[in-house]
N, C-alpha and C positions, 0 to 999 in steps of 0.2 A: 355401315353399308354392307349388300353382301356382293364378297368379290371373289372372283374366279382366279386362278393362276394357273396358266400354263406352264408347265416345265418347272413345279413347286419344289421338288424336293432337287432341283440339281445346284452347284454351287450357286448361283446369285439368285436362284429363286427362293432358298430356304432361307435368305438373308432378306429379301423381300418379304415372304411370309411373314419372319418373325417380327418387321417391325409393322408390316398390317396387326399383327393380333395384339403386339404392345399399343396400339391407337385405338381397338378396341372393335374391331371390325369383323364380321363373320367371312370365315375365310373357305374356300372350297378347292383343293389342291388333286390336279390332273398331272398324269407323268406316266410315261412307258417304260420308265426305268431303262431305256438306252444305253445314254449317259448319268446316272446316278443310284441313289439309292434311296429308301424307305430311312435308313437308318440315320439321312441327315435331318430329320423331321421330327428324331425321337422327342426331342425336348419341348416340342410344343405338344405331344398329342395328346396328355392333359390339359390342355386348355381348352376350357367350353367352348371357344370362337371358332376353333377347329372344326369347322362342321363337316370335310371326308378328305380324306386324301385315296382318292381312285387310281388305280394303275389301268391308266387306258389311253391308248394311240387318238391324236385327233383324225388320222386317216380314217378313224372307225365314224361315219358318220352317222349311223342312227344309234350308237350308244352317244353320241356326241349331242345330237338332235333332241333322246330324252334326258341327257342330262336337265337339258337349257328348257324345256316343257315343265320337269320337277323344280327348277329353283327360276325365283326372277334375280337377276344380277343387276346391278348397278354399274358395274366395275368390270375389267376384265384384264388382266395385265398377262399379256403373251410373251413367253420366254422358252418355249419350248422350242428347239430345232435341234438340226444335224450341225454341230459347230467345229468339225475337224478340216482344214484345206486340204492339207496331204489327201484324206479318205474323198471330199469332195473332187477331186482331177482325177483319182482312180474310180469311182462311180457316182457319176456326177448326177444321175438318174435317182438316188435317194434321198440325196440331198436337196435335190431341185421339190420331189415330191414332201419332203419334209418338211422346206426352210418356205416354200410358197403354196404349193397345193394344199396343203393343211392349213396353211395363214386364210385361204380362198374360202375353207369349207366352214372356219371359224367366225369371222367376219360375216357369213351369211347367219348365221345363229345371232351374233350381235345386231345387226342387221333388223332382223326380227322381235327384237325386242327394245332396240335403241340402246345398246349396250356400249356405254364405253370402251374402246378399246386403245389400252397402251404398246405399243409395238416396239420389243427389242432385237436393234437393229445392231449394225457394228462398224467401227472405224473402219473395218474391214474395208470396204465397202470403195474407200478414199483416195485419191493421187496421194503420196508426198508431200509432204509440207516443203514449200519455198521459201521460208524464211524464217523470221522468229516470230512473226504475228502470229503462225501456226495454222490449223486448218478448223476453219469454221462451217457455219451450215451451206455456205455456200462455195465451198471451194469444190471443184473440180472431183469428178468421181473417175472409180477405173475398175471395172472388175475381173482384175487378175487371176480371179478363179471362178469356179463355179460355186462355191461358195458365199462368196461376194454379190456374183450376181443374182443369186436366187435370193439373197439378201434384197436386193435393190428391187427385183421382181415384184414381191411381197410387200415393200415400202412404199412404193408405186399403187399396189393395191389396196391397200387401208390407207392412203391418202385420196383413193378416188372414192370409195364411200363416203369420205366425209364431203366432198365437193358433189359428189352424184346425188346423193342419200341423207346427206346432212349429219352421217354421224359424226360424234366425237370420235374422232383419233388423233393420237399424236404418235410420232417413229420418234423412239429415245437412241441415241449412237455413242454409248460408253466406251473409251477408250480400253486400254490394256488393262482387264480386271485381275487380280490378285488378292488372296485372303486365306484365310482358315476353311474348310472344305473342300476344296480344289483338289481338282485329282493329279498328282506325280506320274504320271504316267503320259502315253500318247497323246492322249485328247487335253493334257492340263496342260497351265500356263507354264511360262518360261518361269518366273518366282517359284514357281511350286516344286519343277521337276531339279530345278540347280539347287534348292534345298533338301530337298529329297534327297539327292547325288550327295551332299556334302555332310549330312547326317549318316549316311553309310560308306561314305569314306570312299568313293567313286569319283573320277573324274568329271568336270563339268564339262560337257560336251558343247560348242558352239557352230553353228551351220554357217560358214561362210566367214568372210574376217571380222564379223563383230562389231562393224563398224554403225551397222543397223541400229536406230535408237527406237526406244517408246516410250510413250505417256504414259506409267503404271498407277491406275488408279487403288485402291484400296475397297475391297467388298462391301465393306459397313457405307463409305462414301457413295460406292454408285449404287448400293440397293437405296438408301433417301432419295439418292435423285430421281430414278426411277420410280419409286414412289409418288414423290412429290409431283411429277409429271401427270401423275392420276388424277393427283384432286385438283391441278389449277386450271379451269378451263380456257387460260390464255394462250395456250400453246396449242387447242384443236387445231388439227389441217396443216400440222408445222412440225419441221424434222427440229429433235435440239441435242449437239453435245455436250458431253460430262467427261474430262479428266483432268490435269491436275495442274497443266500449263509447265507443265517442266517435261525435259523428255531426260534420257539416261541410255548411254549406248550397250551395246547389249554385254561388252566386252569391260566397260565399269560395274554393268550390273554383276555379273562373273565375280570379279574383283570383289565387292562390295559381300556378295553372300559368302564365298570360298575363305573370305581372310586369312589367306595362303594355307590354310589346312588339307588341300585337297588341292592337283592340278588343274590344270584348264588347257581344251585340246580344241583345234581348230578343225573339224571336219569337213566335206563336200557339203554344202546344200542339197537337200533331195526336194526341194522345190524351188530353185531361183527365178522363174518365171515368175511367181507369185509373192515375191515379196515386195515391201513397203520399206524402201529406205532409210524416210523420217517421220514419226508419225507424231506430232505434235499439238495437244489440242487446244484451241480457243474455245473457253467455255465461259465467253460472255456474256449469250443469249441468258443460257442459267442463271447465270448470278443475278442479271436486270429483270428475269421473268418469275423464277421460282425463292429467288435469296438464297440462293444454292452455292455451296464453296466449299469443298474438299478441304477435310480436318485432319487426316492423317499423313503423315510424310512419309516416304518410303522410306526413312530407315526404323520407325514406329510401326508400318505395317509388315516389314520384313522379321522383326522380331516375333510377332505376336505372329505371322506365319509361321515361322520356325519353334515356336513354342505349341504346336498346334499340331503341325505334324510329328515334331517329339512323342506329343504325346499318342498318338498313332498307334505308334510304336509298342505297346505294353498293354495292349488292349486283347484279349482271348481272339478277338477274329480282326485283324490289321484291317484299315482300313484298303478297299480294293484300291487299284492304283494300275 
C-alpha cells in the first residue's frame, strides 16, 4: 500500500514507520519537527519504500492539499500532535490548533480520496480506573486538560466522518508509551526521564507522593498495534485500547529503574489538577479483534531503554533531550 504518516520521525511514529517498511509498504513520512527529529529516521532512509520524509506542518493546508493531489494513499496513520499537558494549560490555544484543527484539515484530504485514516489518540483522554477490570473503551472520560480535550475534540471528528462520509477511521488510545527514542527531557515519558536521571547520577524526581500508577506499554508493542489497527477493517467507526493490563506505581517504578544508585525526591506537583490517579488498561477489544497482546514486560523494556539511552551518550551530537 502507499501510506502516509503523520508525526513519522517522532518517538512512536518512527516505530510505526519502521515496521510499515519491514511489511513492505511504500511509506511517505510528514513532521514539523516540533517534537523530533530527522535523525530518528536515519536507518530507514535507504530503503526504497521510503518514498519522502517532508518536514511540513499540517496547519500548512495547500502544501498539505498538494501533497494528497501527487500521491493517491490508501492508508493514513495520524500521529502528529502537540503532546506535552504542562505546555497544553499554559497555551492551550496550540495545542487545541495542533491536536484538532490540523486532525480537521487532514481528514478533509482523506475525505477526498477515501483515505483511511488511523487516529492516535490517548489514555489521556480517561477518568481513573475503579477497579481491577481497568479502563476499557467504554469507561467514562475526563478531560483534565486541554490536552485531553483537544484529544477527544479530534476523536469525535474522525469518528463522524466515518458515520457522515463513510470513511474508514478508527481512534487507537495506547496507554503509557515507553522505549528506545523517547526524549529525557520535558515532553518524554516518565521511563525515559528517571533513566536519563540515573545514568547521570541525578536524583529521580517524583511530582506528588508517587502513589500515581500506569500502564507502561512498550514502543515496539504499541507501534504493532497501531499498525495493525490500519489493516483490519473491523474496528472502522470504533475507538480501541492498547496496554499492558498491569499498572506500576510511579514510586515502584522510581525504585525498579534507581536500584538504589541514585536518590528519589518527592517534589510539589506542577499540575495536580491534571492528573490521573490509576490508569489501568483493558485491552480486550484488541486481543478479540486484531490478536494483538503485548510481548514485552517492563522489566525487558526498561533495560533495552536503558541500553538505548546509554548509548546516546557517546555519539558526537548527544541526542537532544
Amino acid at each position: 500500500m502507499n501510506i502516509l504518516v503523520t508525526g513519522g520521525t517522532g518517538f512512536i511514529g518512527r516505530w510505526v514507520v519502521g515496521r510499515l517498511l519491514r511489511d513492505g509498504h511504500k511509506v511517505w513520512v510528514i513532521d514539523n519537527l516540533a517534537n523530533s527529529s530527522i535523525e530518528n529516521v536515519n536507518e530507514f532512509l535507504d530503503n526504497k519504500n521510503l518514498q519522502m520524509v517532508k518536514i511540513m506542518d499540517l496547519k500548512d493546508r495547500e502544501s498539505l492539499h498538494e501533497l494528497f493531489r501527487e500521491t493517491t494513499f490508501e492508508l493514513c496513520y495520524h500521529l502528529a500532535a502537540s503532546i506535552n499537558v504542562q505546555d497544553s494549560i499554559d497555551d492551550p490555544e496550540t495545542t487545541f490548533n495542533n491536536d484538532t484543527v490540523a486532525t480537521f484539515y487532514l481528514l478533509e484530504e482523506c475525505r477526498q480520496q477515501q483515505v483511511k485514516i488511523v487516529f492516535m489518540s490517548t489514555c489521556m483522554v480517561y477518568a481513573k480506573a475503579s477497579d481491577e477490570h481497568g479502563i476499557d473503551e467504554q469507561s467514562p472520560i475526563k478531560p483534565a486538560s486541554p490536552y485531553a480535550g483537544a484529544k477527544i475534540a479530534a476523536e469525535n471528528m474522525v469518528l463522524s466522518y466515518f458515520f457522515a462520509y463513510g470513511l474508514p477511521a478508527v481512534v487507537v488510545r495506547p496507554f503509557n508509551t515507553y522505549g528506545p527514542f523517547q526524549r529525557t527531557g520535558g515532553e518524554g515519558g516518565v521511563v525515559a526521564i528517571f533513566i536519563h536521571n540515573k545514568l547521570k547520577g541525578v536524583p529521580l524526581n517524583i511530582y506528588g507522593e508517587g502513589t500515581q500508577s500506569r500502564d507502561l506499554l512498550y514502543v515496539a508493542d504499541c507501534a504493532d498495534f497501531v499498525v495493525e489497527a490500519g489493516y483490519s477493517d473491523q474496528l472502522n467507526g470504533e475507538i480501541v485500547n492498547a496496554g499492558t493490563g498491569k499498572d506500576i506505581s510511579i514510586n515502584q517504578l522510581a525504585e525498579l529503574i534507581s536500584k538504589e544508585q541514585v536518590p528519589i525526591h518527592h517534589i510539589p506537583h506542577i499540575h495536580p489538577q491534571s492528573e490521573i490517579q490509576k490508569l489501568l488498561c483493558n485491552f480486550q477489544k484488541a486481543e478479540k479483534t486484531l490478536s494483538w497482546t503485548p510481548k514485552v514486560t517492563i522489566e525487558e523494556g526498561i533495560q533495552q531503554t536503558e541500553q538505548w539511552i546509554q548509548s546516546t551518550f557517546h555519539r558526537k551530537e548527544p541526542f537532544k533531550s
